[in-house]
C-alpha positions as CSV (number, residue, x, y, z in Angstrom):
1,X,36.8,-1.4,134.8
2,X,40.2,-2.1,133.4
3,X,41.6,0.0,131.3
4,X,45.0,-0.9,128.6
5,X,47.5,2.0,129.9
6,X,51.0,2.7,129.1
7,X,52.8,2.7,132.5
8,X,53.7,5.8,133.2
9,X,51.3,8.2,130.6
10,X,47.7,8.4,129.4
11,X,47.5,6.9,125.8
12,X,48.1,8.4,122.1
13,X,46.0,7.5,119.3
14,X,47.0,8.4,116.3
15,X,45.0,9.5,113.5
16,X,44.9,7.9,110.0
17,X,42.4,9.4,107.8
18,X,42.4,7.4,104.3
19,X,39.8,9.5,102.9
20,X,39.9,12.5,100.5
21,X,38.1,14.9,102.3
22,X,39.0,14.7,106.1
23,X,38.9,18.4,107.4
24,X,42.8,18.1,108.5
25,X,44.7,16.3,105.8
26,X,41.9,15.0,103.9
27,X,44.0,13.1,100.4
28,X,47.5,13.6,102.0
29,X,47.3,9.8,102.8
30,X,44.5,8.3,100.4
31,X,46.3,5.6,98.4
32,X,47.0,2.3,100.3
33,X,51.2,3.1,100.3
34,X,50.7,6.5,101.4
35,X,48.3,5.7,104.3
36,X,50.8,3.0,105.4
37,X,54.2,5.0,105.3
38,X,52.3,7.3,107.2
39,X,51.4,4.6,109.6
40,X,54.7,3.5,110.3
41,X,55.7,7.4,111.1
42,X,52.7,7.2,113.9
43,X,53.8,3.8,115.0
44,X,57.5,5.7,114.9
45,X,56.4,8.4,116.8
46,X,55.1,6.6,119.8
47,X,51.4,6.1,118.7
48,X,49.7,3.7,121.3
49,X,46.9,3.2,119.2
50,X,46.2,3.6,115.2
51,X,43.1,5.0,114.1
52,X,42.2,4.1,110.6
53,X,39.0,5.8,109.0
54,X,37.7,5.2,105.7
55,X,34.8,8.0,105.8
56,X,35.1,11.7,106.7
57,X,33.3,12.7,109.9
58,X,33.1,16.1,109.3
59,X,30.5,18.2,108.8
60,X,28.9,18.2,106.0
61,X,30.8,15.3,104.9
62,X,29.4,13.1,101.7
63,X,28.6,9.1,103.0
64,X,30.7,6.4,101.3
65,X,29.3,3.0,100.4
66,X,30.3,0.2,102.6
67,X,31.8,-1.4,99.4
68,X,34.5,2.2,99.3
69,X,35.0,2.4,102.6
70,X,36.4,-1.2,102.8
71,X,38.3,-0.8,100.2
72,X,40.2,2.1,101.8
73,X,41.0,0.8,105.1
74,X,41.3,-2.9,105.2
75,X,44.4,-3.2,103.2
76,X,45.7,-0.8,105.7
77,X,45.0,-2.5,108.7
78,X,46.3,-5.9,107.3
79,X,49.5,-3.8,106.5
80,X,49.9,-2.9,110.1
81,X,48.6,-5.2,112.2
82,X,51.0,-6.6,114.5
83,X,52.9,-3.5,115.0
84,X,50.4,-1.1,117.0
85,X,47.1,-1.4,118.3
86,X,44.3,-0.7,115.5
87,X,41.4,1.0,116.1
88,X,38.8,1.4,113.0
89,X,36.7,4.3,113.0
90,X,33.5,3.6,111.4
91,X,29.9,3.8,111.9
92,X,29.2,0.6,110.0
93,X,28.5,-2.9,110.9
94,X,30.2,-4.7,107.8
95,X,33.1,-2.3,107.8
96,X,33.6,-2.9,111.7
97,X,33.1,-6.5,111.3
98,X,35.9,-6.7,108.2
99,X,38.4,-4.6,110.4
100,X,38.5,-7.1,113.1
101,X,39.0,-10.1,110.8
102,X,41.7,-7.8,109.4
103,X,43.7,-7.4,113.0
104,X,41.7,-4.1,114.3
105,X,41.1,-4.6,118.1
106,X,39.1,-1.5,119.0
107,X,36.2,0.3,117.4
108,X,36.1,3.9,117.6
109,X,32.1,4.5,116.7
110,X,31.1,8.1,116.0
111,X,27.4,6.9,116.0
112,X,27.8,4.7,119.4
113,X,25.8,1.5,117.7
114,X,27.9,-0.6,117.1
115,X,28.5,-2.5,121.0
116,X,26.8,-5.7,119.4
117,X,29.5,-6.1,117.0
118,X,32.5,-5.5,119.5
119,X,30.9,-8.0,122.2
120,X,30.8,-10.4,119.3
121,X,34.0,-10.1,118.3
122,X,35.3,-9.5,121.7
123,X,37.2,-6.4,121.2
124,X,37.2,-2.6,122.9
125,X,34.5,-0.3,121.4
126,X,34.5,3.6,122.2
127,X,31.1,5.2,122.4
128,X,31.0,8.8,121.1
129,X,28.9,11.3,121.4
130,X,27.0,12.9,118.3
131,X,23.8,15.2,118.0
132,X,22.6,14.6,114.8
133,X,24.7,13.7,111.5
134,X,27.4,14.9,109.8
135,X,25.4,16.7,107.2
136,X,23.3,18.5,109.9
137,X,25.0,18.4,113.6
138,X,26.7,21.7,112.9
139,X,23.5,23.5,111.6
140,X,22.1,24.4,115.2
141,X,23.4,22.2,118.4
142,X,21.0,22.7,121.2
143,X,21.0,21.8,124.4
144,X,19.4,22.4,127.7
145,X,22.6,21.4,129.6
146,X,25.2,20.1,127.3
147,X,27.8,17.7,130.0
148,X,24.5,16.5,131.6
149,X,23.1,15.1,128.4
150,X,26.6,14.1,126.6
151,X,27.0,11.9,130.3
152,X,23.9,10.4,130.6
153,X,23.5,9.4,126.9
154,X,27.0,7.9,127.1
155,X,26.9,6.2,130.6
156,X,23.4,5.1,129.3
157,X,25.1,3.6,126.1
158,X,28.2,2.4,128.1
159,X,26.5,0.1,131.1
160,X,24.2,-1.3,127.2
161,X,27.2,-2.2,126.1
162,X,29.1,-3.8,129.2
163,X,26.0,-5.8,129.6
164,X,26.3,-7.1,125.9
165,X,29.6,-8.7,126.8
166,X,31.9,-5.6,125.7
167,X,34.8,-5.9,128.5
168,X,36.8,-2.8,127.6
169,X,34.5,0.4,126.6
170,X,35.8,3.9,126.1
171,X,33.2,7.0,126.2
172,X,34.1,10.2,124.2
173,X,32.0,13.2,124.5
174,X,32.4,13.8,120.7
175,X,34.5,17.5,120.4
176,X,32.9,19.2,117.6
177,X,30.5,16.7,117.0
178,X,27.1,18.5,117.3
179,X,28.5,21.1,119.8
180,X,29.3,24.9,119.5
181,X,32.6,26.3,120.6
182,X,30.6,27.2,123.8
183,X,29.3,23.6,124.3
184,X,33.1,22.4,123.6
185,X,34.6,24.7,126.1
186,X,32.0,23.6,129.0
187,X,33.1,19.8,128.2
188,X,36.4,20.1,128.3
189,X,35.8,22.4,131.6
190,X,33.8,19.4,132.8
191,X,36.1,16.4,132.0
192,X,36.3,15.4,135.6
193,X,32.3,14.4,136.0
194,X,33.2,12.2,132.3
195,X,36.1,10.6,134.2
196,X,34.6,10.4,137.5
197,X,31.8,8.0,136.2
198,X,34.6,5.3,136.4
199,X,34.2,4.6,132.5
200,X,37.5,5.2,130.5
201,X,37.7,8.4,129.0
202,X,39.0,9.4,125.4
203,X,38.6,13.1,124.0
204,X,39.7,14.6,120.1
205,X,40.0,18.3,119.8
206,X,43.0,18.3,117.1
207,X,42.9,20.9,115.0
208,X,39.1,21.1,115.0
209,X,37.4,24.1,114.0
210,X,36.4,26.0,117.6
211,X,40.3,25.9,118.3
212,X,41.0,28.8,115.9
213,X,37.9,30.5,116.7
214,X,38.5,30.6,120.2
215,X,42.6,31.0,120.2
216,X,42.4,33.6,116.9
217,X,45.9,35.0,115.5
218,X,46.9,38.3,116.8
219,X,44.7,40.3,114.9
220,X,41.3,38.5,116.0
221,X,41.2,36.0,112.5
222,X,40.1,32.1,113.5
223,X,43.5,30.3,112.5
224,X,43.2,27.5,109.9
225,X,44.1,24.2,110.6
226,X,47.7,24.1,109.9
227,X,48.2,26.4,112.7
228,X,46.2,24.8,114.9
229,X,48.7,23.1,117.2
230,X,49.7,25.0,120.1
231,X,45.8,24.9,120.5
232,X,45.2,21.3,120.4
233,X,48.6,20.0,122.5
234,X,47.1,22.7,125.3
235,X,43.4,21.2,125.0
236,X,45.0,17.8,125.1
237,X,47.0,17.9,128.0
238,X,44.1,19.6,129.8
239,X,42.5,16.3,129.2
240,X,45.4,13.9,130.1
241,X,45.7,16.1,133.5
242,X,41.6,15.8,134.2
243,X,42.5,11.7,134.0
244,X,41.4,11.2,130.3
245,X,42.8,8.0,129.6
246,X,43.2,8.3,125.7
247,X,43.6,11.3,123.3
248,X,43.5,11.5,119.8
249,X,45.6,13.2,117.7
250,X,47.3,14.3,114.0
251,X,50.4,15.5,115.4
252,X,51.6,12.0,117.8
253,X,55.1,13.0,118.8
254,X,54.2,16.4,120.2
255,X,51.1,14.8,121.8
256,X,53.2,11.9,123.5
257,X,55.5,14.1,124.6
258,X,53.4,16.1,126.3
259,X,51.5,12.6,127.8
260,X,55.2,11.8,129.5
261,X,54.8,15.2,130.9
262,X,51.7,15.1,132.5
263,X,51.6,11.6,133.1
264,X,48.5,10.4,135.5
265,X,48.5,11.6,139.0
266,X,47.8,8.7,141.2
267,X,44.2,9.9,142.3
268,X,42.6,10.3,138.7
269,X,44.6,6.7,137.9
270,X,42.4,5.3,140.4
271,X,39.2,7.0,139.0
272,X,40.2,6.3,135.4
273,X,41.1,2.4,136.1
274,X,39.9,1.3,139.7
275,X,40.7,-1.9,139.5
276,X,44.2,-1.4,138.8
C-alpha cells in the first residue's frame, strides 16, 4: 500500500477551519481572505497537507447546509491549489465532490462514507473513526474494548474502500471523537496494532479537550486550549515515533519540527509503506 511521504519525516497536515465555531480558533479564519492568508502561513510553515473544513466537528456542533458549507471552503481551495496538497474535511457528498473539481486531492471523512466519491474521482480518502454524532458522541462513549472495535470498523471500512477503486486510504482512529480521555489514552498507547495492519495511519489530538484534563496546570485545573501545546507536540510525536504516517495539527511549524526530529525509523517505514 503506498503511501505519499516526505523523505526523511512523517507528514504535517495542517489545519484550516473556515467556520465560526471550531473548538480551537473557531472565526479567527472565517472570511475567504482570512482563511487564505492563513493558508499561505501553513503552506509557509512546512504544511504537507492543507485541511480545509467548512463545518465544525465538535461536539455538540450545529450542521451547516451543504449550500454554507460550499460557500466557505471552495473559494479557498481554488485560492490554494497548486501550492500544497488539499485535503477537504467534510462528511458530505456534494461538498466532497465540489472540492475535487476545485483542486482538493484527499478527503478527510469524519463519518468514513464517503470511499464511493474518492474512487470516483480518483483521489486519497481517510477513514475516521466516530461513535455517534457530533451532537451526541460525547454524551456517553462505550465500549467493550475500545482499539479492538476502532480497528476492526476501520480495517473493515478500509479493505470497502480499496475494493471500490480508492488507491491511497488513510485510517484515523478519530481522537476525541466518541471516546473518553481513557479511551484516548489506550489508542494512542495502541498505535502500533493501527499501524501494523499495513494501512496508513493519520491521528489529531491538537489541542483537544482530554489534553488539559489529563496534563492539568500546576494546581490540578484542565488547561484551555490556548495552552494546550506542549500537550499535543508530545502526543504527536508519540504518534510519528509509533509509525503514524500523517498528523494533524494547528500549530505546523512546531509540529514539523518535531517530524524532522523523529523522522521514521526504518522498521515502522516498512510497516507504514511496504511497498516502498
Amino acid at each position: 500500500m503506498p503511501v505519499p511521504t516526505s523523505e526523511d519525516r512523517p507528514l504535517v497536515m495542517g489545519i484550516l477551519n473556515v467556520t465560526p465555531d471550531s473548538f480551537s480558533d473557531g472565526g479567527a479564519w472565517f472570511r475567504t481572505d482570512q482563511a487564505v492568508r492563513r493558508g499561505h502561513v501553513l503552506i509557509a510553515e512546512g504544511a504537507d497537507v492543507v485541511d480545509v473544513g467548512g463545518e465544525s466537528t465538535r461536539p455538540g456542533a450545529e450542521p451547516v447546509t451543504v449550500d454554507e458549507e460550499l460557500r466557505r471552503v471552495i473559494p479557498v481551495i481554488e485560492a490554494l491549489a497548486g501550492q500544497v496538497r488539499i485535503s477537504v474535511d467534510t462528511t458530505k457528498e456534494p461538498v466532497a465532490e465540489a472540492a475535487v473539481e476545485a483542486g482538493a486531492t484527499l478527503i478527510n471523512d469524519v463519518s468514513a462514507s464517503l470511499w464511493a466519491v474518492a474512487a470516483r474521482r480518483q483521489v486519497g480518502w481517510v477513514a475516521m473513526h466516530r461513535q455517534g454524532t457530533a451532537a451526541t458522541m460525547q454524551r456517553d462513549p462505550t465500549y467493550a474494548d475500545v482499539v479492538t472495535e476502532v480497528a476492526a470498523l476501520l480495517v473493515d471500512r478500509a479493505g470497502t474502500a480499496r475494493r471500490a477503486g480508492v488507491g491511497e486510504v488513510w485510517i484515523d482512529p478519530g481522537i476525541g471523537f466518541g471516546k473518553t480521555a481513557e479511551h484516548n489514552l489506550q489508542l494512542l498507547g495502541a498505535l502500533d496494532r493501527l499501524v501494523d495492519t499495513g494501512w496508513p495511519v493519520l491521528v489529531g489530538t491538537s489541542r483537544k479537550t482530554f489534553l488539559g484534563t489529563v496534563a492539568p496546570d500546576a494546581e490540578g485545573r484542565a488547561l484551555p486550549v490556548d495552552q494546550r501545546l506542549p500537550a499535543s507536540l508530545a502526543t504527536a510525536t508519540w504518534a510519528m515515533d509509533q509509525g503514524v504516517g500523517m498528523v494533524r495539527v494547528h500549530d505546523v511549524a512546531a509540529t514539523v519540527q518535531a517530524a524532522v526530529l523523529v523522522g521514521r525509523p526504518p522498521a515502522r517505514r516498512q510497516a507504514v509503506s511496504p511497498e516502498r
